[in-house]
Structure formats: structure tokens, C-alpha cells
N, C-alpha and C positions, 0 to 999 in steps of 0.2 A: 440586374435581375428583372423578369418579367414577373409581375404581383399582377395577384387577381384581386383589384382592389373595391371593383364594384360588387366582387362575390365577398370579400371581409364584411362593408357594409351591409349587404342583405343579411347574410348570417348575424349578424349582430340585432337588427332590426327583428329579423324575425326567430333571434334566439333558439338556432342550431348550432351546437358544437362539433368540434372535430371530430369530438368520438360516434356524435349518432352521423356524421357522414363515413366514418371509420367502419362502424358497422353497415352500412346500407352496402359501401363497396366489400367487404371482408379483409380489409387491409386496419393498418393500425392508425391510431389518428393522430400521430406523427409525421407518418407520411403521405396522412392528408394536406396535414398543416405545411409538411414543406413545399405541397405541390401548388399549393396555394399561395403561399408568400415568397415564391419563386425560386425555393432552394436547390430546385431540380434543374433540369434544362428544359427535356416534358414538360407538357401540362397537362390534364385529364386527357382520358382516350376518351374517347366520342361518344361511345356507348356508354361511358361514365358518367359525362357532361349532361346528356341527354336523361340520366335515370337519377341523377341527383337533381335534376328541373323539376321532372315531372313529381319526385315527394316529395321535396322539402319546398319548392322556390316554385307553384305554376304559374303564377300571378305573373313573373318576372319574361321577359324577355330574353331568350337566348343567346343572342349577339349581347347585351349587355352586360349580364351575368357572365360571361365567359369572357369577357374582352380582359387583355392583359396589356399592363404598361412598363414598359421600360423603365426602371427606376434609377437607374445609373448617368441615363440622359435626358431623364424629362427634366426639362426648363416649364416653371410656370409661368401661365401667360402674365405680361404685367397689366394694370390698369390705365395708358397710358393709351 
């Protein structure tokens, strides 16, 4: 599954939920939340990515906030 996992943390951080991203796009905020925690195949359309930066997240970085990981084959690095 690709997770937005730097977008979970900021949401958290700066204490937006699904539903006021739910409302911002007019979808429901379940499938905000799946698009987010990789339940889809998609991820945000562009124009989505781009209007959820600018209100909720401007401080953040773009490429950050939207970077998605592979969760099925990430290996963590070890300390070795």
C-alpha cells in the first residue's frame, strides 16, 4: 500500500481531521482517509493536493507532504 505517511503526521500535529479535509474537497471523510492511508490505488489529484496545502498545511512543503511509501516493502534502514 502507498501511505501518505508524512501527510498522517502533519495532520496530527497540526490537528486536521478527515472530515474538515472531507469538507474542503466535498467528498466524505472516509475517502479521504482511504486515500490517505493507501486504501485506493490513486492518491489525491493535483488540484486536491495543491488546495489542501495551501489551507490547511502552508508552512509544509509539497514534495513532503505528499510523498508516499510503499508499505508492503519498506525495509527500515538498520543502525549498523
Amino acid at each position: 500500500m502507498l501511505v501518505y505517511n508524512n501527510f498522517l503526521n502533519v495532520m496530527k500535529s497540526e490537528k486536521v481531521t478527515f472530515a474538515q479535509l472531507g469538507a474542503l474537497l466535498g467528498c466524505r471523510y472516509q475517502t479521504v482517509s482511504d486515500i490517505v492511508n493507501g486504501e485506493t490505488k490513486g492518491g489525491f489529484l493535483y488540484d486536491d493536493a495543491i488546495l489542501i496545502q495551501k489551507v490547511f498545511f502552508p508552512k509544509y512543503n509539497h514534495e513532503y507532504l505528499f510523498l508516499r511509501v510503499d508499505t508492503e516493502n519498506y525495509k527500515p534502514k538498520s543502525d549498523n
